[in-house]
C-alpha positions in Angstrom: -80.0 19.5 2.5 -76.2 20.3 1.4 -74.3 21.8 4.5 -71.3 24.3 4.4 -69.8 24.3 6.6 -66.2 26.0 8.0 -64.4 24.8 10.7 -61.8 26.9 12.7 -59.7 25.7 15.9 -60.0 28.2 19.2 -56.9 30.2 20.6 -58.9 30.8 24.1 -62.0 30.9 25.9 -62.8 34.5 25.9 -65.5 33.7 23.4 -68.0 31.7 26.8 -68.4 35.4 27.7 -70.2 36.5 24.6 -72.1 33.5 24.2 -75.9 33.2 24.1 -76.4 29.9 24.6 -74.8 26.5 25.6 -75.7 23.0 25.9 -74.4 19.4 26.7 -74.1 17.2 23.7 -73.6 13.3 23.9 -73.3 11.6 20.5 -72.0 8.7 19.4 -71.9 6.9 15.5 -73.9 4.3 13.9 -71.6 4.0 11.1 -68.3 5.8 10.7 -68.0 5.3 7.0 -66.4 8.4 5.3 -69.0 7.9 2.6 -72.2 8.2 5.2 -71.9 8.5 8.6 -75.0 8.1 11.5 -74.9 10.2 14.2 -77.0 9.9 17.1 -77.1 12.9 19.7 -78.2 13.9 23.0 -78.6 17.7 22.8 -80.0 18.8 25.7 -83.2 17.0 26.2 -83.6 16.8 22.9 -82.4 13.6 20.7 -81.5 13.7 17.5 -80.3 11.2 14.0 -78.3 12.5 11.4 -76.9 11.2 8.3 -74.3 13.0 6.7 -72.7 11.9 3.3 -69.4 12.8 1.9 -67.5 15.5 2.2 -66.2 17.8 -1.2 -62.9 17.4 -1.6 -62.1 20.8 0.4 -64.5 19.6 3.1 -66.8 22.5 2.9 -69.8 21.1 1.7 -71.8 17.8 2.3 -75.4 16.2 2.5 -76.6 16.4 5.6 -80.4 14.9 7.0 -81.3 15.4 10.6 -84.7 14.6 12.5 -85.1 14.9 16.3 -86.3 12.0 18.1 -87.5 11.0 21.3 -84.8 11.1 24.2 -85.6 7.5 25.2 -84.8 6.9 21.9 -82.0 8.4 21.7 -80.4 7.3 24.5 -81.2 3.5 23.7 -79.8 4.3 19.7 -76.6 5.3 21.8 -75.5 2.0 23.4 -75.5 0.7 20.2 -72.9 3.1 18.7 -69.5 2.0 17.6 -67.0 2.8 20.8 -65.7 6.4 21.3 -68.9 8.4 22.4 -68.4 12.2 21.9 -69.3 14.5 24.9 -69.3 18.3 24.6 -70.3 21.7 25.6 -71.1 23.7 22.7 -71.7 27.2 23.0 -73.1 29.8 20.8 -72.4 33.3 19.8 -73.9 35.3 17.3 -71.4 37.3 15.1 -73.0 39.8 12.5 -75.6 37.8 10.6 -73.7 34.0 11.4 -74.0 32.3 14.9 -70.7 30.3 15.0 -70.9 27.2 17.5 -68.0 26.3 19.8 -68.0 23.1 21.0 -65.1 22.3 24.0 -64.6 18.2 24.3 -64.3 16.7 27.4 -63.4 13.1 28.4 -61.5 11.9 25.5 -60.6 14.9 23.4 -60.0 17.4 26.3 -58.6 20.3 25.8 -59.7 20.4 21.4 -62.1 23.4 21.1 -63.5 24.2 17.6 -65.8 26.8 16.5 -68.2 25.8 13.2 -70.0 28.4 11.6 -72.3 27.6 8.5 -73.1 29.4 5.3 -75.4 29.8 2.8 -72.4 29.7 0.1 -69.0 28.3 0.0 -67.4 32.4 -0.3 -69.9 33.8 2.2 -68.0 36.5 3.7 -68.3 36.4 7.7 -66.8 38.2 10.4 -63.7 36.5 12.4 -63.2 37.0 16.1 -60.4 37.6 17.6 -60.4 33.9 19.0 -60.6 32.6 16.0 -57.7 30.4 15.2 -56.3 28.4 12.4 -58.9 27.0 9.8 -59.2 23.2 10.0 -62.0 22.7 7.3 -61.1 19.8 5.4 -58.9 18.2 7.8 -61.1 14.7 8.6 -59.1 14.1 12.1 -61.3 17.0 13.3 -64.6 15.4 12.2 -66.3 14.0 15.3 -66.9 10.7 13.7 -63.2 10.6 13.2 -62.7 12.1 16.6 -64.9 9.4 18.2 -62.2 6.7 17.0 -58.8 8.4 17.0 -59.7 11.1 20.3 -57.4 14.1 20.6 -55.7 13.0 23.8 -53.9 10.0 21.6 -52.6 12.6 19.0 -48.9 12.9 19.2 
């Protein structure tokens, strides 16, 4: 249940033409607390919880639980999330053996795109597209609980 996670921001949208898949996401945040956060989501028709603890000090790796649950339920968890609801497309593209997963923000943090890709070890070599911008793994203001209280249209 430990994830590894890299994230990398996106220098265009090129990439929507090789994806495979995308999907809405609304999620909003239980608890914010950099120490455990609860994430409710919306992917889809799907709903979803997720507890994540904290991050390693480089922000690679973290305990993460997830179980999908009903979309009523889902969307009733949501209106009682702390303010600053995160909506999304994310799309995904299969690169060699990885899938990364661009999600482009709307509403609050328009314009921030971010591709995550996950790994089975914190070296895992993996192959980097061409839109493929500067790494941002570590850096809590791209976290979506973080994003969901300080959005990217506020940043100066």
């Amino acid at each position: 249940m430990i994830e590894i996670e890299r994230k990398f921001l996106v220098t265009s949208e090129t990439f929507k033409t090789e994806a495979f898949k995308y999907t809405r996401i609304t999620q909003g945040f239980l608890n914010t607390n950099p120490d455990r956060t609860v994430r409710v989501r919306l992917k889809g028709d799907k709903g979803f919880l997720t507890v994540k603890g904290k991050s390693t000090n480089d922000g690679l790796s973290r305990f993460e639980w997830e179980k999908e649950i009903s979309k009523p339920d889902a969307e009733s968890l949501l209106k009682l999330c702390e303010t600053g609801v995160i909506d999304k497309i994310r799309y995904e593209i299969k690169k060699g053996a990885h899938v990364f997963e661009i999600d482009v923000f709307h509403k609050e943090n328009e314009g921030l795109i971010i591709a995550e890709i996950e790994l089975n070890h914190e070296d895992e070599a993996f192959i980097k597209p061409a839109w493929l911008g500067k790494e941002v793994t570590g850096d809590k203001r791209y976290y979506n609980s973080q994003l969901s209280q300080h959005p990217f249209k506020n940043w100066k």
